[in-house]
VEXKE-590386 format. One record per residue (C-alpha): residue in three letters; x, y, z. Coordinates in steps of 0.2 Angstrom, whole numbers. Each point is the difference from the previous one (the first is absolute). Last residue first. Example, Ala and Ser with C-alpha at 12.3 -4.5 7.8 and 13.67 -1.06 7.14 Angstrom:
<lumfis>
<lumfi><rest>SER</rest><u>68</u><v>-5</v><w>36</w></lumfi>
<lumfi><rest>ALA</rest><u>-6</u><v>-17</v><w>3</w></lumfi>
</lumfis>
This chain:
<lumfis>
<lumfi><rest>UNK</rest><u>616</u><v>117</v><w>346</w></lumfi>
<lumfi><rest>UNK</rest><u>-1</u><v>18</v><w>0</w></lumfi>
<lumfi><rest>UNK</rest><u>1</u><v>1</v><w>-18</w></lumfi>
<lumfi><rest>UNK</rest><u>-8</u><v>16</v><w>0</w></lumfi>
<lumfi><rest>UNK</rest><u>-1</u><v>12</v><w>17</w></lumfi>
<lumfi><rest>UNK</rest><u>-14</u><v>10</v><w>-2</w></lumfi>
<lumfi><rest>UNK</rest><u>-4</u><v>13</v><w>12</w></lumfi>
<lumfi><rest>UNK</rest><u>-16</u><v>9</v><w>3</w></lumfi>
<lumfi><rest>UNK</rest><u>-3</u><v>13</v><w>14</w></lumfi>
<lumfi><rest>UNK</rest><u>-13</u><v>6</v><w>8</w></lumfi>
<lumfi><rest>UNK</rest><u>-8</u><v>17</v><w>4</w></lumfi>
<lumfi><rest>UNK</rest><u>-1</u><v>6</v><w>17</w></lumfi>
<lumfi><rest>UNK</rest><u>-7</u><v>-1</v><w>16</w></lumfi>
<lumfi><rest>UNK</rest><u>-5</u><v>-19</v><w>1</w></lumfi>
<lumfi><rest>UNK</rest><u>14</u><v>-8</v><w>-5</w></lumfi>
<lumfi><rest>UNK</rest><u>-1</u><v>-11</v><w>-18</w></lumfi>
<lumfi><rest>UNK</rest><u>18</u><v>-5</v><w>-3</w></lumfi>
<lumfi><rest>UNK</rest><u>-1</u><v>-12</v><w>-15</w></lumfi>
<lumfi><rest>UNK</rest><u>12</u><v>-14</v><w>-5</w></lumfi>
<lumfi><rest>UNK</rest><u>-2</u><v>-9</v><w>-18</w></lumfi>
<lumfi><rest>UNK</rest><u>11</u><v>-13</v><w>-1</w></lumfi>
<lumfi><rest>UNK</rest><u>7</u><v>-7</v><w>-17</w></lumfi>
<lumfi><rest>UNK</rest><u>1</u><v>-17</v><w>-9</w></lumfi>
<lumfi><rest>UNK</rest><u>4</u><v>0</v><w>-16</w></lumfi>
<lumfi><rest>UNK</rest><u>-5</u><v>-14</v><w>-12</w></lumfi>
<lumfi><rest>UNK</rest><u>6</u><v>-3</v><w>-18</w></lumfi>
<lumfi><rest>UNK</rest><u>-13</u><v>-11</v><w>-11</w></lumfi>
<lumfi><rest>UNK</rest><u>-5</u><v>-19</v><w>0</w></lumfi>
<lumfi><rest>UNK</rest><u>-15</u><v>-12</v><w>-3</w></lumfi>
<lumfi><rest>UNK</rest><u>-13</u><v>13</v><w>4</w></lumfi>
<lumfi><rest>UNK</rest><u>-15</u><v>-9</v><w>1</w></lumfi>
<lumfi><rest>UNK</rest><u>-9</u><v>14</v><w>12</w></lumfi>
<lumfi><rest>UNK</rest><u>-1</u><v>-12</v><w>13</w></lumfi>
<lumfi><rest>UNK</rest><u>16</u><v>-9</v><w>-3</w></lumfi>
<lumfi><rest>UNK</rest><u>7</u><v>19</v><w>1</w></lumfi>
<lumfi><rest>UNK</rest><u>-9</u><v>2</v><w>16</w></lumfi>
<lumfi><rest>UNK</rest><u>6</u><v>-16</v><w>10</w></lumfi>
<lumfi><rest>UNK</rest><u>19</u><v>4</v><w>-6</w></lumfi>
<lumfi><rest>UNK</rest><u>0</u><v>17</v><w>7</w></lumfi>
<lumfi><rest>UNK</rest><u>-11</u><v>-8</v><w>16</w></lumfi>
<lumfi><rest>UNK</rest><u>17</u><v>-12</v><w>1</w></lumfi>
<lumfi><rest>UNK</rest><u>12</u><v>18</v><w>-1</w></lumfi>
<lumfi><rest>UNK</rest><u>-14</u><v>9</v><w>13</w></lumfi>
<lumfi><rest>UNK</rest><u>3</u><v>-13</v><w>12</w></lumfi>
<lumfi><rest>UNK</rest><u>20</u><v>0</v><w>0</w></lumfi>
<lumfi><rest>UNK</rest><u>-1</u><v>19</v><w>2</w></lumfi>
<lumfi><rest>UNK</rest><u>-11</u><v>-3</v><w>17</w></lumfi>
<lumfi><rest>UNK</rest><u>13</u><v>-12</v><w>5</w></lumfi>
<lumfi><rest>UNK</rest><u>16</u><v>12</v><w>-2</w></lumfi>
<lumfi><rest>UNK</rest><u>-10</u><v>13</v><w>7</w></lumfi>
<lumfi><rest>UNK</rest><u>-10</u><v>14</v><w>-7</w></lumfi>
<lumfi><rest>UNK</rest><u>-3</u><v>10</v><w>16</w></lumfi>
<lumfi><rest>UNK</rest><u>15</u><v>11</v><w>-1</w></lumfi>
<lumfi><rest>UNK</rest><u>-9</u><v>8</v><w>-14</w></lumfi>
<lumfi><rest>UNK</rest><u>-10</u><v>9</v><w>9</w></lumfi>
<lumfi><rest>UNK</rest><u>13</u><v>8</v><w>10</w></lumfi>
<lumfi><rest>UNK</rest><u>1</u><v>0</v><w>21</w></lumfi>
<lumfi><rest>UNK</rest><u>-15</u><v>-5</v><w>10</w></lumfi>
<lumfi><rest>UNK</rest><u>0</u><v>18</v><w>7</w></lumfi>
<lumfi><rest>UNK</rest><u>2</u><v>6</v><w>-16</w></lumfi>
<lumfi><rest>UNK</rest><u>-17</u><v>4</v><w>-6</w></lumfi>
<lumfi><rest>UNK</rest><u>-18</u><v>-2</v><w>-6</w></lumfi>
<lumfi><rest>UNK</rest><u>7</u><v>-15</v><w>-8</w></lumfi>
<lumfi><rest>UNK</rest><u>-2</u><v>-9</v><w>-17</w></lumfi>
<lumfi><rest>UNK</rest><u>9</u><v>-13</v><w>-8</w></lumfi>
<lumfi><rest>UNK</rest><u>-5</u><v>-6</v><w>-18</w></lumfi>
<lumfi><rest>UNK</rest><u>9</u><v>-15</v><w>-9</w></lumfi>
<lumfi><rest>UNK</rest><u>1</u><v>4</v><w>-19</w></lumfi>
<lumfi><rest>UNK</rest><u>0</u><v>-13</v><w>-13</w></lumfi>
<lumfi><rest>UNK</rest><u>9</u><v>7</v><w>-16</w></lumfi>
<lumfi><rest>UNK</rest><u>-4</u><v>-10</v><w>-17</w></lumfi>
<lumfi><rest>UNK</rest><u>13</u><v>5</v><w>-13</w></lumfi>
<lumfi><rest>UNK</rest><u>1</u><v>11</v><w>-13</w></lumfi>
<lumfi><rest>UNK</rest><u>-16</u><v>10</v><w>-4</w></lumfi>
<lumfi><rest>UNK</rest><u>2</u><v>8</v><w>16</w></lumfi>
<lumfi><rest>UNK</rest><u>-9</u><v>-14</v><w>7</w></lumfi>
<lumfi><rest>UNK</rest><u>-12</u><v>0</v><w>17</w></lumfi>
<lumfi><rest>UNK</rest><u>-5</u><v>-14</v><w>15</w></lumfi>
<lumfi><rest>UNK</rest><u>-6</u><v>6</v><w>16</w></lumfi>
<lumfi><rest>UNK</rest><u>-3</u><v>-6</v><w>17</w></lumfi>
<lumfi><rest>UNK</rest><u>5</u><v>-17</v><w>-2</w></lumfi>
<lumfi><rest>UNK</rest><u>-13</u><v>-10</v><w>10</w></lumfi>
<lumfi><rest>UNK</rest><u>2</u><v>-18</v><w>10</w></lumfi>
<lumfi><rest>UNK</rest><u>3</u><v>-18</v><w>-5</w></lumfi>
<lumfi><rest>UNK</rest><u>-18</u><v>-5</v><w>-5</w></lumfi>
<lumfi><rest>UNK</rest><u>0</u><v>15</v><w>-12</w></lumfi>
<lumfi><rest>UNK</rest><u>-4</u><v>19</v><w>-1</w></lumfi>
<lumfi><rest>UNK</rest><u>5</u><v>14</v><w>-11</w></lumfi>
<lumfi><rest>UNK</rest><u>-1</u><v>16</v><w>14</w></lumfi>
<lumfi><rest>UNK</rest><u>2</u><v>11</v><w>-17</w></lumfi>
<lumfi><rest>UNK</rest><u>5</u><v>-7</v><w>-18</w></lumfi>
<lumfi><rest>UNK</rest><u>6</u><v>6</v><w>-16</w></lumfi>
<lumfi><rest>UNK</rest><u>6</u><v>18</v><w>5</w></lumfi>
<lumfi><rest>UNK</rest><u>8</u><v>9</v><w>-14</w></lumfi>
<lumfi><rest>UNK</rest><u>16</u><v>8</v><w>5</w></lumfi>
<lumfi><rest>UNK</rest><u>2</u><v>18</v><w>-9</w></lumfi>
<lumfi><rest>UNK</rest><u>8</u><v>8</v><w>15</w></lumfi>
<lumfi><rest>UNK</rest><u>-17</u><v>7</v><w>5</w></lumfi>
<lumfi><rest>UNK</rest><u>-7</u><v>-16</v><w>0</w></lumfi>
<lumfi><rest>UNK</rest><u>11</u><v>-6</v><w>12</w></lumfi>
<lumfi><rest>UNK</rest><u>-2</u><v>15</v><w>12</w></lumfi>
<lumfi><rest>UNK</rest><u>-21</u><v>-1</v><w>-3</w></lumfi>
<lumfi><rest>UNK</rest><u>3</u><v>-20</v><w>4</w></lumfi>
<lumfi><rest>UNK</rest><u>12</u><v>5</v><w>16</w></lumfi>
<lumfi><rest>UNK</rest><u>-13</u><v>14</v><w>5</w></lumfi>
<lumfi><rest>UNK</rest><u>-15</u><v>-14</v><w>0</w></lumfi>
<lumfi><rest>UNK</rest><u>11</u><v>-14</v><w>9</w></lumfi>
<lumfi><rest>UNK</rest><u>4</u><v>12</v><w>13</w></lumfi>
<lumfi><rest>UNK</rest><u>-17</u><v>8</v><w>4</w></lumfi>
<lumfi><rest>UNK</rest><u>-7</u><v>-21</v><w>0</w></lumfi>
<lumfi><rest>UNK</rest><u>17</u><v>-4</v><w>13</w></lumfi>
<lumfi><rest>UNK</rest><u>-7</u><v>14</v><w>12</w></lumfi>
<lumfi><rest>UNK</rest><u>-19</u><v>-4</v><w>-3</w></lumfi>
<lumfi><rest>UNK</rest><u>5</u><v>-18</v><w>5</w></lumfi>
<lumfi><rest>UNK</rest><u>11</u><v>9</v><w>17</w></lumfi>
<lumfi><rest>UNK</rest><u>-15</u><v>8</v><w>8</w></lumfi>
<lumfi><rest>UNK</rest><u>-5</u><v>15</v><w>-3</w></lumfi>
<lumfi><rest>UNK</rest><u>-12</u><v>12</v><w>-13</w></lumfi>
<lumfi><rest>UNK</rest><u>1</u><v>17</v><w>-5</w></lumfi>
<lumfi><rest>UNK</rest><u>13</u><v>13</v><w>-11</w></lumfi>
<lumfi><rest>UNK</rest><u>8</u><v>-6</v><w>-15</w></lumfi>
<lumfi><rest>UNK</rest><u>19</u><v>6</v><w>-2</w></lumfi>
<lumfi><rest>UNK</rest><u>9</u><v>6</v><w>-16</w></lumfi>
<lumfi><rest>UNK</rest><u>15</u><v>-9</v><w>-6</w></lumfi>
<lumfi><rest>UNK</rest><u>17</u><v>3</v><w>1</w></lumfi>
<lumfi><rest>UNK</rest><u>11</u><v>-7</v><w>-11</w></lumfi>
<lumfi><rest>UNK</rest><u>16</u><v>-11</v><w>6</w></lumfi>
<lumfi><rest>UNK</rest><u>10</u><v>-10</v><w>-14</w></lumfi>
</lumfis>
């Protein structure tokens, strides 16, 4: 699914970048009636950017963010490691929340930010 979102205007350097893009994927989540649980949830073992439901299962959403292209796809950067990770932090997170089971999806939220013009949001679900 590929929405277009509107761009913010101001600010550099790549943490405002990845901030812009986890605000407009949490708006775009929330706008498909996700309800976002946890943002930037932290731990010993790293950060799962955010943690929603859609009253179902528990989706835990990796969020990519570029200003363009030239580095190819956001969601090219969710590797075969990186995806590992965020399934032990899952696990981390629902022992935290004393959530002894539930359905977990895991999704990629990529998010084109360029400078002239307005972003774009796409969700790819069950990405890994």
């Amino acid at each position: 699914m590929v929405a277009v979102a509107r761009a913010g205007t101001g600010g550099s350097g790549r943490e405002e970048l990845g901030r812009r893009g986890e605000d407009l994927a949490a708006e775009f989540l929330t706008a498909q009636g996700l309800v976002v649980l946890s943002r930037n949830w932290r731990c010993r073992e790293g950060e799962l950017d955010l943690v929603a439901t859609d009253r179902t299962r528990l989706v835990v959403c990796e969020v990519k963010t570029r200003a363009g292209l030239g580095y190819g796809a956001p969601a090219e950067a969710v590797t075969a490691a990186k995806a590992a990770r965020i399934r032990r932090l899952a696990a981390v997170w629902l022992s935290a929340h004393r959530v002894r089971w539930c359905e977990i999806r895991f999704d990629v939220v990529a998010v084109v930010c360029p400078p002239d013009g307005p972003a774009t949001v796409e969700h790819l679900q069950g990405a890994f």
